[in-house]
KENU-828573 format. One record per residue (C-alpha): x negated, y, z; residue number from 1; residue in one letter. Coordinates in Angstrom, 2 decimals. Layout:
{site {X, Y, Z}, NUM, "a"};
...
This chain:
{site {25.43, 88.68, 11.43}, 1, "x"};
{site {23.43, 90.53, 9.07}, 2, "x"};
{site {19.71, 89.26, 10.83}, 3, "x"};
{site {21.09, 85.61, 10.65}, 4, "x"};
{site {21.63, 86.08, 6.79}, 5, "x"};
{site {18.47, 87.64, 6.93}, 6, "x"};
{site {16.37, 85.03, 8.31}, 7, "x"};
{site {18.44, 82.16, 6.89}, 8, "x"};
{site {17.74, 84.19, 3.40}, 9, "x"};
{site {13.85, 84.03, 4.37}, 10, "x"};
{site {13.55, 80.36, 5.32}, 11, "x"};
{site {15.62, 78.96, 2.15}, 12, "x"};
{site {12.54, 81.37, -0.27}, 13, "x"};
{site {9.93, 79.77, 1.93}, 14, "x"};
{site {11.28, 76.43, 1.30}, 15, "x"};
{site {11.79, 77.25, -2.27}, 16, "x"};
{site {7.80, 78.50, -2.26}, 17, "x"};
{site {6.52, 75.39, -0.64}, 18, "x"};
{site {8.01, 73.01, -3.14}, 19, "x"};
{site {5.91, 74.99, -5.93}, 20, "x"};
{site {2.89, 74.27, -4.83}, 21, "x"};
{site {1.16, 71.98, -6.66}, 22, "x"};
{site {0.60, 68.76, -4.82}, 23, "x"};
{site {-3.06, 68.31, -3.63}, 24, "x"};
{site {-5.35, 66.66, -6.57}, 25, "x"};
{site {-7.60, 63.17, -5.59}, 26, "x"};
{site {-11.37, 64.25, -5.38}, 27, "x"};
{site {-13.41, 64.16, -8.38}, 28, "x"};
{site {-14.98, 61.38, -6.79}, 29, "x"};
{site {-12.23, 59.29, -6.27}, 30, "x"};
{site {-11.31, 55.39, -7.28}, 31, "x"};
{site {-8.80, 56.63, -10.21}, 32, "x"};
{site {-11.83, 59.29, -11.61}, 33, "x"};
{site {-14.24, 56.42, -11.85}, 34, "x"};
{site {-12.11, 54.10, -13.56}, 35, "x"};
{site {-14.89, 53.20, -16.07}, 36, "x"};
{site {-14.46, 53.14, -19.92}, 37, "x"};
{site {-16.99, 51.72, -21.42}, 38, "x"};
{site {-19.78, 49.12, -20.20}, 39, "x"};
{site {-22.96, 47.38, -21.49}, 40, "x"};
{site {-22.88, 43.69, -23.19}, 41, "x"};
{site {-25.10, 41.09, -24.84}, 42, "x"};
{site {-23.22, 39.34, -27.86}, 43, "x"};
{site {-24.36, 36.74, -30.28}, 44, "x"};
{site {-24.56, 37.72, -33.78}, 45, "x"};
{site {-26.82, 34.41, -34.73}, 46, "x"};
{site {-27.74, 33.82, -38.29}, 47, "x"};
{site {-25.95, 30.83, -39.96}, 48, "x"};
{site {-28.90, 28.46, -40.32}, 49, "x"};
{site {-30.93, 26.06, -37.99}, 50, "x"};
{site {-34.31, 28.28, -37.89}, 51, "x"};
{site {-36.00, 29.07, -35.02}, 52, "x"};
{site {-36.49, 33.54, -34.79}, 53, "x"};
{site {-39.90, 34.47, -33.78}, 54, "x"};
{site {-39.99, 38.08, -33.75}, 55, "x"};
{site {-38.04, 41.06, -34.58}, 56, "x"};
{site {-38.43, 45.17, -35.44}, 57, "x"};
{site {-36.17, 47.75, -36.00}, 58, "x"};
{site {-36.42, 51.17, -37.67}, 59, "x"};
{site {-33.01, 52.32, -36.05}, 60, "x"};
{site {-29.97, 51.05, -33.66}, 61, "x"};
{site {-29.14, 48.31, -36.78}, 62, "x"};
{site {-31.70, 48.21, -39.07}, 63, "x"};
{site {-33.99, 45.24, -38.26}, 64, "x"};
{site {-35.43, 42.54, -39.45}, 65, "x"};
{site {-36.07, 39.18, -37.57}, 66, "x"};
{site {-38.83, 36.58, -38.83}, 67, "x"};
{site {-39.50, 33.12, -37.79}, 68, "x"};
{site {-39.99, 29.42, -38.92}, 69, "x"};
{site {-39.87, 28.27, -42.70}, 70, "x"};
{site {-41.61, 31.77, -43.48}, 71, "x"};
{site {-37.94, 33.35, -42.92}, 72, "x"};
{site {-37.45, 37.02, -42.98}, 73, "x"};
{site {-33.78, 37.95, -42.42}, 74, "x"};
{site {-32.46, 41.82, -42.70}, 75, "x"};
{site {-29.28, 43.42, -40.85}, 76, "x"};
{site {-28.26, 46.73, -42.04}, 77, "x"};
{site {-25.36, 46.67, -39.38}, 78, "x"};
{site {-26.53, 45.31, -36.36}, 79, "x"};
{site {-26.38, 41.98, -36.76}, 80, "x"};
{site {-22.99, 41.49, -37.91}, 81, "x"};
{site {-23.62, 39.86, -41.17}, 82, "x"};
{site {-27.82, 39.09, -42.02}, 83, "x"};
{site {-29.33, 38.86, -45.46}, 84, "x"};
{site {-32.20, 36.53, -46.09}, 85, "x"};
{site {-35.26, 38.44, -47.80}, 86, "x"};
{site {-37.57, 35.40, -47.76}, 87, "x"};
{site {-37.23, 31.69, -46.98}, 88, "x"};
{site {-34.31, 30.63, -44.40}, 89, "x"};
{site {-34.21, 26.85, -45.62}, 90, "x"};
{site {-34.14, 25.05, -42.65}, 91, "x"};
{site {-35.80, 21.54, -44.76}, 92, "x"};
{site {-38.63, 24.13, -45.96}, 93, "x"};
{site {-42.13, 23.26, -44.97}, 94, "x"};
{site {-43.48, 26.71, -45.15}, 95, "x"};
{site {-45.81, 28.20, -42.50}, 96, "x"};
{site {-43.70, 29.90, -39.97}, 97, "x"};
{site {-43.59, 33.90, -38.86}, 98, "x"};
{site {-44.77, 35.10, -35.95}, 99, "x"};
{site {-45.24, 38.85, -35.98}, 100, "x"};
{site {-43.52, 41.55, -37.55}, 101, "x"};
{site {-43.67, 44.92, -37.79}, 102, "x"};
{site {-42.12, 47.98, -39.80}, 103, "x"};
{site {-43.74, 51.41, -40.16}, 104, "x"};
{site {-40.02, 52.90, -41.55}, 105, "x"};
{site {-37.24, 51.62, -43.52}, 106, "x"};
{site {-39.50, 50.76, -46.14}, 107, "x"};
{site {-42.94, 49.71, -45.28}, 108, "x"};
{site {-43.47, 46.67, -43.27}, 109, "x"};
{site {-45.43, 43.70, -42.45}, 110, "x"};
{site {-45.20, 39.94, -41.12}, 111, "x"};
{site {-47.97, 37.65, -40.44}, 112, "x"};
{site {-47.88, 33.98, -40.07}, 113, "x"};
{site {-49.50, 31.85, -37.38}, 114, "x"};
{site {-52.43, 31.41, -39.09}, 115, "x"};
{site {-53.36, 34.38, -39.76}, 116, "x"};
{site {-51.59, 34.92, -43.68}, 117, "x"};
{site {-50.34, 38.43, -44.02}, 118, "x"};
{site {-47.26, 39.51, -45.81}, 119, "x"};
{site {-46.19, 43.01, -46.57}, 120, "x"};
{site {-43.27, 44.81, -48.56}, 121, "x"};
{site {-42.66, 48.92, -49.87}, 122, "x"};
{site {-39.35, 49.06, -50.39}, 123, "x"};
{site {-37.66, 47.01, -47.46}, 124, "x"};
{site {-36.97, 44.04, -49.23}, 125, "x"};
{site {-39.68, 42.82, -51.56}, 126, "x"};
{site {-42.15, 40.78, -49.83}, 127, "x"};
{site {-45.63, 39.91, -51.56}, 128, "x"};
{site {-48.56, 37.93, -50.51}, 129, "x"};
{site {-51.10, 40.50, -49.38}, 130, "x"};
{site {-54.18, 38.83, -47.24}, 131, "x"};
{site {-55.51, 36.39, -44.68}, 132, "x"};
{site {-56.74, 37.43, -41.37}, 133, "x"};
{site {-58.65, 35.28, -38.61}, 134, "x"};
{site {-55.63, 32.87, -36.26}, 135, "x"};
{site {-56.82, 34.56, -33.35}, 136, "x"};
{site {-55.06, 37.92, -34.15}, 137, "x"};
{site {-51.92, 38.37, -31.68}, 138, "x"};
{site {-50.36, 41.11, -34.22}, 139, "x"};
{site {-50.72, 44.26, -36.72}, 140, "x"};
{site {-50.30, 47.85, -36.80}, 141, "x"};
{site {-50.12, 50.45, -38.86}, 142, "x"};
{site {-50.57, 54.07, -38.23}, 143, "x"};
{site {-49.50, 55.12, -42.15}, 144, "x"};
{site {-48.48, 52.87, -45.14}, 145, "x"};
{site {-52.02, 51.96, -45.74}, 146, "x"};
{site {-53.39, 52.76, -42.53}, 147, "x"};
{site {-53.44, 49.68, -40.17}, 148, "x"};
{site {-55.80, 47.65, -37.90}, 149, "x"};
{site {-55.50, 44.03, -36.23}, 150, "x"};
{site {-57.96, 42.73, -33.35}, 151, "x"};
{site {-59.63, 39.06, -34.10}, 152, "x"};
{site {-60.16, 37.78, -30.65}, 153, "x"};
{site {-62.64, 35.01, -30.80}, 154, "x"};
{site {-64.72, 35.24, -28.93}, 155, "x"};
{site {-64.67, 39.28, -28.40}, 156, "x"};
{site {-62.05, 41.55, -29.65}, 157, "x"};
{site {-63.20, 43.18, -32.60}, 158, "x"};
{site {-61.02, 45.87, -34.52}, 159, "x"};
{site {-60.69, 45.18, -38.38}, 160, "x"};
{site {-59.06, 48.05, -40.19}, 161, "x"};
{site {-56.93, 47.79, -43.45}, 162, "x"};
{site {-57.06, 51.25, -45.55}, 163, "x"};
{site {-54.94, 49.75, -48.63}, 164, "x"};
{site {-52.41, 48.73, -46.79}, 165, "x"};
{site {-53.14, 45.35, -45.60}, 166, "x"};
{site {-54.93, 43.59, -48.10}, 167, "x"};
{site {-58.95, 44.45, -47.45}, 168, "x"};
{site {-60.04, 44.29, -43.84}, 169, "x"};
{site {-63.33, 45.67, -42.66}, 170, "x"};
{site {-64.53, 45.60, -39.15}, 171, "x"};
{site {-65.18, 48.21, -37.34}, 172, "x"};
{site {-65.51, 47.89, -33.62}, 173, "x"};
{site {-65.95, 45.63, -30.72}, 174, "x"};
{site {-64.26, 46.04, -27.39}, 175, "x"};
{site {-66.11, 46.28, -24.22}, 176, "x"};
{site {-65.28, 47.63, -21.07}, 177, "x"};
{site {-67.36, 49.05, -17.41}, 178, "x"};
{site {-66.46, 47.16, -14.46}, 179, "x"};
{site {-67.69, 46.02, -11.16}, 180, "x"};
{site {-68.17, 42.68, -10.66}, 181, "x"};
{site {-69.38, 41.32, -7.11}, 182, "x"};
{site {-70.02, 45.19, -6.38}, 183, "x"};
{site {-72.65, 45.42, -9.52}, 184, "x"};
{site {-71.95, 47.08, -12.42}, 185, "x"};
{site {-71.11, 45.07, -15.57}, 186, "x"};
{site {-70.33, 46.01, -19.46}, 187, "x"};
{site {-67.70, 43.31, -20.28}, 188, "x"};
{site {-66.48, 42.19, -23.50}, 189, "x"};
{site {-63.34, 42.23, -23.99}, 190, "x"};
{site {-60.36, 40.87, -25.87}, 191, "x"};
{site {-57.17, 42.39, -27.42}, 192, "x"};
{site {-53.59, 41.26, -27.37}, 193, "x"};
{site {-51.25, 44.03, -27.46}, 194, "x"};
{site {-51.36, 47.90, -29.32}, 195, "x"};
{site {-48.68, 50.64, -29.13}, 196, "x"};
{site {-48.42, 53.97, -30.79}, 197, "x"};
{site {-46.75, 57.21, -30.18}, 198, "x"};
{site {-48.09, 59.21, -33.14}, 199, "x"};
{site {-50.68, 58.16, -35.72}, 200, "x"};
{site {-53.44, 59.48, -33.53}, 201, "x"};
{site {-52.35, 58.88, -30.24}, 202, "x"};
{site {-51.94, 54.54, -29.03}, 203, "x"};
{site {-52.71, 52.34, -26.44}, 204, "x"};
{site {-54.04, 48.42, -26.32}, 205, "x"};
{site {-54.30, 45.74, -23.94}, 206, "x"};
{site {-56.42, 42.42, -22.98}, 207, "x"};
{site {-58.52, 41.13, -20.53}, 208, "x"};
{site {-62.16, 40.62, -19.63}, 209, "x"};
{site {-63.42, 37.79, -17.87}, 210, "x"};
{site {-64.86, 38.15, -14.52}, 211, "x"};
{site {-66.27, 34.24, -13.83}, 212, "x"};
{site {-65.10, 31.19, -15.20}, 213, "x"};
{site {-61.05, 31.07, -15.69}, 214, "x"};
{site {-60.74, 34.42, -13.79}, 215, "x"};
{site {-60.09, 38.12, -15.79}, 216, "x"};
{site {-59.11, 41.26, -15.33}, 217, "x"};
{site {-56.60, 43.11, -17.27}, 218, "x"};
{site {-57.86, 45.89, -19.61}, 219, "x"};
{site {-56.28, 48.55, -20.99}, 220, "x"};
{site {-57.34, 50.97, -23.38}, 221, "x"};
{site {-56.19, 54.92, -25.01}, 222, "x"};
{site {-56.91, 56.56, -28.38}, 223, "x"};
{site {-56.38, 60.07, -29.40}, 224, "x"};
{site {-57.97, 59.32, -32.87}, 225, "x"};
{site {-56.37, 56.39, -34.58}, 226, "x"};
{site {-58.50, 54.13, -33.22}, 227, "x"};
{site {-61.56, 55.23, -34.33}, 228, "x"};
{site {-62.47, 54.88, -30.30}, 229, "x"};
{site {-61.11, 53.66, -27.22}, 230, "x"};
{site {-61.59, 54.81, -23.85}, 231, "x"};
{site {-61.32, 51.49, -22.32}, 232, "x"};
{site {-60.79, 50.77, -18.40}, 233, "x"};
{site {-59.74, 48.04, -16.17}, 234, "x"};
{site {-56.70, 48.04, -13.81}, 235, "x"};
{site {-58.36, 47.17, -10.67}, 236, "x"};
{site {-57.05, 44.04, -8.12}, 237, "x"};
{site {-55.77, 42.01, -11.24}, 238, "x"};
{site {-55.97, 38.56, -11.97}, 239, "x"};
{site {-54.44, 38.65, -15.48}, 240, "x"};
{site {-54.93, 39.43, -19.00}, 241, "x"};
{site {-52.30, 42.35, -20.55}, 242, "x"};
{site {-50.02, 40.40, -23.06}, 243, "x"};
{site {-47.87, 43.50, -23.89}, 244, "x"};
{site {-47.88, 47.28, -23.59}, 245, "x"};
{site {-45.29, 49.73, -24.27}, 246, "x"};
{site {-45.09, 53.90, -23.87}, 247, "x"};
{site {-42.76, 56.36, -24.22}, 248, "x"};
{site {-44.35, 58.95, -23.80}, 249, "x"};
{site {-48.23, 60.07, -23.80}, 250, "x"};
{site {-48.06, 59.59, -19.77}, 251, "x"};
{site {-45.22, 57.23, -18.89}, 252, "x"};
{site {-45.54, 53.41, -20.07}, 253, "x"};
{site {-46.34, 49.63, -18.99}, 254, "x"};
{site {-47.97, 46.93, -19.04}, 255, "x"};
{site {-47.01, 43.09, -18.93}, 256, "x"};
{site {-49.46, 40.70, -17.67}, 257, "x"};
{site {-49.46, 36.71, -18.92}, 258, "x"};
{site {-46.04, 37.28, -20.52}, 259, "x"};
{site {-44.36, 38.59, -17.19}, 260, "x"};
{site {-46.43, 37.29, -14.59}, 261, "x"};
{site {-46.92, 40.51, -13.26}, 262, "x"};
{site {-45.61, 44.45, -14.66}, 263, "x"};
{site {-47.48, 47.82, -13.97}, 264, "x"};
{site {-46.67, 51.29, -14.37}, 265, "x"};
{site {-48.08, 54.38, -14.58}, 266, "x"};
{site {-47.04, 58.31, -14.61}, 267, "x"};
{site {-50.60, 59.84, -16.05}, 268, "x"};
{site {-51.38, 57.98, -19.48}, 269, "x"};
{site {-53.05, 54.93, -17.69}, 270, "x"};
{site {-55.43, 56.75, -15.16}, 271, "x"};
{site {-53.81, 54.90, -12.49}, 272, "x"};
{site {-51.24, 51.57, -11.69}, 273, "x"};
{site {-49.23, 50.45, -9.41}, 274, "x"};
{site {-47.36, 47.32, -10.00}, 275, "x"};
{site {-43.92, 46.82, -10.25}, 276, "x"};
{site {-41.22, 45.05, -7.73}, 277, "x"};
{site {-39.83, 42.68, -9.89}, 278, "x"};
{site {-38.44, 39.27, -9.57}, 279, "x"};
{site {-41.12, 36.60, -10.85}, 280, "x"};
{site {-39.68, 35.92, -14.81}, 281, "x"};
{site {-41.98, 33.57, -16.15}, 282, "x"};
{site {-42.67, 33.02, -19.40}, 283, "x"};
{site {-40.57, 36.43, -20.44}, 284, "x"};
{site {-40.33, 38.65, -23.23}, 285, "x"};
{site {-39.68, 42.71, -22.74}, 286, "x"};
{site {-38.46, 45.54, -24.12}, 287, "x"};
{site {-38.46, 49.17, -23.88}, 288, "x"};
{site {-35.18, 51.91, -24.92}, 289, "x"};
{site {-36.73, 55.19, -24.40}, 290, "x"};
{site {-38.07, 54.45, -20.65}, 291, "x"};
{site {-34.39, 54.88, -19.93}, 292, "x"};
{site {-33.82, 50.77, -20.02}, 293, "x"};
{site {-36.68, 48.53, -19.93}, 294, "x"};
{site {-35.74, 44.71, -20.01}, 295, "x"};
{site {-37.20, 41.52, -18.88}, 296, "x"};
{site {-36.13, 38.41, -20.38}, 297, "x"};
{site {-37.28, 34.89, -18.99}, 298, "x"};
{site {-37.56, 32.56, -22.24}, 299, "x"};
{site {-35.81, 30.00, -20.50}, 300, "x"};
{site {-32.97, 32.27, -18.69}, 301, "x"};
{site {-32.74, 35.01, -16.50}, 302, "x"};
{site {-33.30, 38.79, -16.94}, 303, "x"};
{site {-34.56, 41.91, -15.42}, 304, "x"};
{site {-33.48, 45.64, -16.18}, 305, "x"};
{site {-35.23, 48.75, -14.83}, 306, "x"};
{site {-33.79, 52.39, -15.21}, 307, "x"};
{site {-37.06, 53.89, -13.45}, 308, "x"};
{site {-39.64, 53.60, -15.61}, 309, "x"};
{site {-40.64, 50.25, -14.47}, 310, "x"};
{site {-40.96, 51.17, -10.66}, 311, "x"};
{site {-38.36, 48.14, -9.89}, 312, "x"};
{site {-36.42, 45.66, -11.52}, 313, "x"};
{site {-32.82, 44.44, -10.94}, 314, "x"};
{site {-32.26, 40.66, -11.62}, 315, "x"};
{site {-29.03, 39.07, -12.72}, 316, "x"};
{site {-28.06, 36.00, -14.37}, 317, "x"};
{site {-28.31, 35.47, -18.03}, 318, "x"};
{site {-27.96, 31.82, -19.58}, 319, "x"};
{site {-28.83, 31.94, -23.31}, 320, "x"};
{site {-27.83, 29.03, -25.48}, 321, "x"};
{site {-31.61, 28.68, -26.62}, 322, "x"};
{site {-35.03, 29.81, -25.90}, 323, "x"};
{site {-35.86, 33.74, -25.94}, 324, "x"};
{site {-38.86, 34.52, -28.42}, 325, "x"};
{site {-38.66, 38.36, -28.52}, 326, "x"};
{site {-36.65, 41.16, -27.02}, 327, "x"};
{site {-36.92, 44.63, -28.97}, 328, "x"};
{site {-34.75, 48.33, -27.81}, 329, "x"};
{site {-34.77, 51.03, -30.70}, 330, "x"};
{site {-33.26, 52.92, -28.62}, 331, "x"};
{site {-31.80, 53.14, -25.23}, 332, "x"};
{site {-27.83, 51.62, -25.98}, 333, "x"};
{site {-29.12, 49.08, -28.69}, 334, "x"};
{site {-31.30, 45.99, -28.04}, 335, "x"};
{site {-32.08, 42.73, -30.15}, 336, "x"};
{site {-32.97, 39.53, -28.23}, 337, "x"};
{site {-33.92, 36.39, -30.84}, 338, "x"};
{site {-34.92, 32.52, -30.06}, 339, "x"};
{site {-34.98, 29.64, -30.90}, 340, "x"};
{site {-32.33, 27.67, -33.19}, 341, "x"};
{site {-31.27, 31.30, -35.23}, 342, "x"};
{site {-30.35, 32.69, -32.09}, 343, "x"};
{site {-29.57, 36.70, -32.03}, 344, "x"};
{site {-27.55, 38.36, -29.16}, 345, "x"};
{site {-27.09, 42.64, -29.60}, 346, "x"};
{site {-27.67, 44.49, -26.64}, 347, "x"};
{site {-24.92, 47.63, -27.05}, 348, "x"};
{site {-22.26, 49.91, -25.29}, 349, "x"};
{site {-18.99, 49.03, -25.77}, 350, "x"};
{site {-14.72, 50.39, -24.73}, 351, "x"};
{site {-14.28, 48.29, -21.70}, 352, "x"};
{site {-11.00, 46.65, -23.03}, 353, "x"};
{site {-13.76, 45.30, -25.49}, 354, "x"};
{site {-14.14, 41.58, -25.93}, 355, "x"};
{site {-15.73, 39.23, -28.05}, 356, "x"};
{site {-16.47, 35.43, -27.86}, 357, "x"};
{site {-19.56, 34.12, -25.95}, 358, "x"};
{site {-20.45, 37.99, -24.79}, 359, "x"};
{site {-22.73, 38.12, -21.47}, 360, "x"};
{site {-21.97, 41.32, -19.14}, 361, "x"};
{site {-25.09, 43.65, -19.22}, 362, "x"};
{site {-26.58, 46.98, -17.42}, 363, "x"};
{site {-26.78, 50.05, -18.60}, 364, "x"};
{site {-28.22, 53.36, -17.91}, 365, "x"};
{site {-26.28, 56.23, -16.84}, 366, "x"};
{site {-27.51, 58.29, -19.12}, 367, "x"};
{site {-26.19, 56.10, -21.97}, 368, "x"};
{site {-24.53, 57.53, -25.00}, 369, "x"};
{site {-20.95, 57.26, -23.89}, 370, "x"};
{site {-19.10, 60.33, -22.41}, 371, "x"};
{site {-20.84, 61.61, -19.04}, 372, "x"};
{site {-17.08, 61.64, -17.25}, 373, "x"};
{site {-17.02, 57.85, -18.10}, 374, "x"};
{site {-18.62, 55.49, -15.48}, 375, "x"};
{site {-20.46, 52.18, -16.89}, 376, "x"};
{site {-18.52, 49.17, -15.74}, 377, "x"};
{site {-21.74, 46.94, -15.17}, 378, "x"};
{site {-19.94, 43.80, -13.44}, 379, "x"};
{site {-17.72, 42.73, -16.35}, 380, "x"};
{site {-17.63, 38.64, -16.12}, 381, "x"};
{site {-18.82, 36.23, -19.21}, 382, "x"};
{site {-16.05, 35.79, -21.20}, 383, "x"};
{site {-15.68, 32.26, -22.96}, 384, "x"};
């Protein structure tokens, strides 16, 4: 009697035991771990008048300004939510429209006109009347507050620098460029379109030289000094001029060639390309967060987005209500796209029980400022 008790007494702890232990946990990996919180969206955050938005710059994730037609310059200190007009915004106004624009900081910027007038302002809000450069130029930058250079491009690039801040230009260089041609050697001249800059000493430009009649090759050139010289090359087996260039660091950047027609890449500062697998987008517009997100938009719909440096582009849908002018990224999770008809739409990471009215799902990279534990959801539908 006493070893039935016994082993009756031993299977009742053991059953007793087993129901303590904790039941077994769902992988880390699992469908209720990924549940994503938080995904990537365009929304529209147009301004409230009928002019068309030719460029835009920003000196941090909501600080920009956009510039366009009726020599508007608008300025969002929050992203777009609500924008103040600095100059112009009459839709009836014949004034010459805005092209380019470009800010040094928060308070030293300047926007140029499509003929060539130049516009400038040192406290982020003041804009005066500074100079008038050649039509040709495709754009201005500048390196300090009165530090800055633009290339004319008719019928060589030539470099004309600014060193009062934009209102005396003196020339100062021409571009050419050693290539073969036909197996000879040939000194090209070159033209300009398109300058970036990492530090005040260290940039890169773009162009193209022509080969034979209606045929070029793109050309792409580095400075360690400002610009006081350019080591200038060509990327070989092109066809195209370079119409934008963009680095993130002193090794890792691209170039766009005839506004999307074709994208390169390189890993060591330009030394070598390879081009990009990418869906055709042409005409298209392009920005850069960080290297982490680099975004193609076609001005007439669709869009690109590339989390590898450029190596390769993913294509999805996008259906703006209006032509895309320019796409800019301060940063990785913030992007600006503007158009035609006052058109803005915010690139931004959002909760994903976020919604707002006309918002376009978006990708993101993983690396993204929301919590590492919390998956992207990059498949949300358009909402109305």
């Amino acid at each position: 009697m006493r070893i039935y008790l016994t082993i009756a007494c031993s299977v009742l702890a053991g059953m007793i035991a087993a129901a303590q232990v904790p039941a077994p946990q769902p992988p880390a990996g699992s469908a209720a771990a990924a549940a994503p919180k938080f995904k990537a969206i365009w929304e529209p955050v147009p301004f409230n008048k009928d002019v068309n938005l030719n460029a835009v710059a920003c000196v941090g994730p909501e600080t920009c300004w956009a510039v366009g037609g009726k020599s508007t310059i608008l300025f969002t200190a929050n992203g777009g939510t609500t924008w103040q007009v600095q100059l112009g915004g009459d839709p009836e106004a014949t004034d010459a429209d805005l092209s380019k624009v470009f800010f040094l900081d928060a308070k030293n910027g300047w926007a140029m006109t499509t003929s060539g007038k130049i516009l400038g302002t040192r406290d982020g809000s003041t804009w005066a009347e500074l100079s008038t450069v050649s039509g040709t130029s495709y754009g201005l930058w500048f390196l300090s507050p009165q530090n800055g250079f633009e290339f004319e491009n008719s019928p060589q690039a030539t470099q004309r620098r600014s060193n009062d801040g934009g209102k005396i230009w003196a020339p100062e260089s021409r571009c050419s460029v050693d290539a073969s041609v036909g197996g000879l050697p040939r000194k090209l001249p070159c033209l300009l379109h398109a300058a970036h800059f990492l530090a005040p000493t260290l940039g890169f430009a773009g162009g193209g030289a022509t080969v034979a009649p209606a045929a070029y090759v793109a050309t792409f050139g580095r400075t360690t000094d400002g610009g006081q010289t350019w080591t200038m090359s060509v990327i070989p087996e092109t066809k195209h001029q370079i119409t934008a260039v963009r680095f993130w660091t002193e090794k890792d950047g691209i170039v766009v060639l005839a506004r999307g027609e074709e994208i390169y890449w390189t890993g060591d500062g330009g030394t070598t390309w390879t081009r990009s697998v990418t869906q055709r987008l042409w005409p298209s517009v392009h920005g850069v967060g960080e290297g982490k997100i680099i975004v193609a938009i076609g001005e007439d719909g669709g869009i690109g987005y590339s989390f590898n440096g450029g190596r390769n582009f993913a294509s999805r849908p996008f259906a703006l209500p209006a032509r895309a002018q320019a796409v800019t990224f301060p940063d990785a999770q913030h992007g600006y796209v503007v158009g035609q008809h006052a058109m803005v739409y915010r690139y931004r990471i959002v909760p994903i029980d976020y919604k707002s009215q006309g918002m376009i799902a978006a990708m993101a990279p993983q690396s993204s400022g929301a919590p590492s534990s919390s998956p992207f959801s990059l498949t949300q539908p358009r909402l109305p």
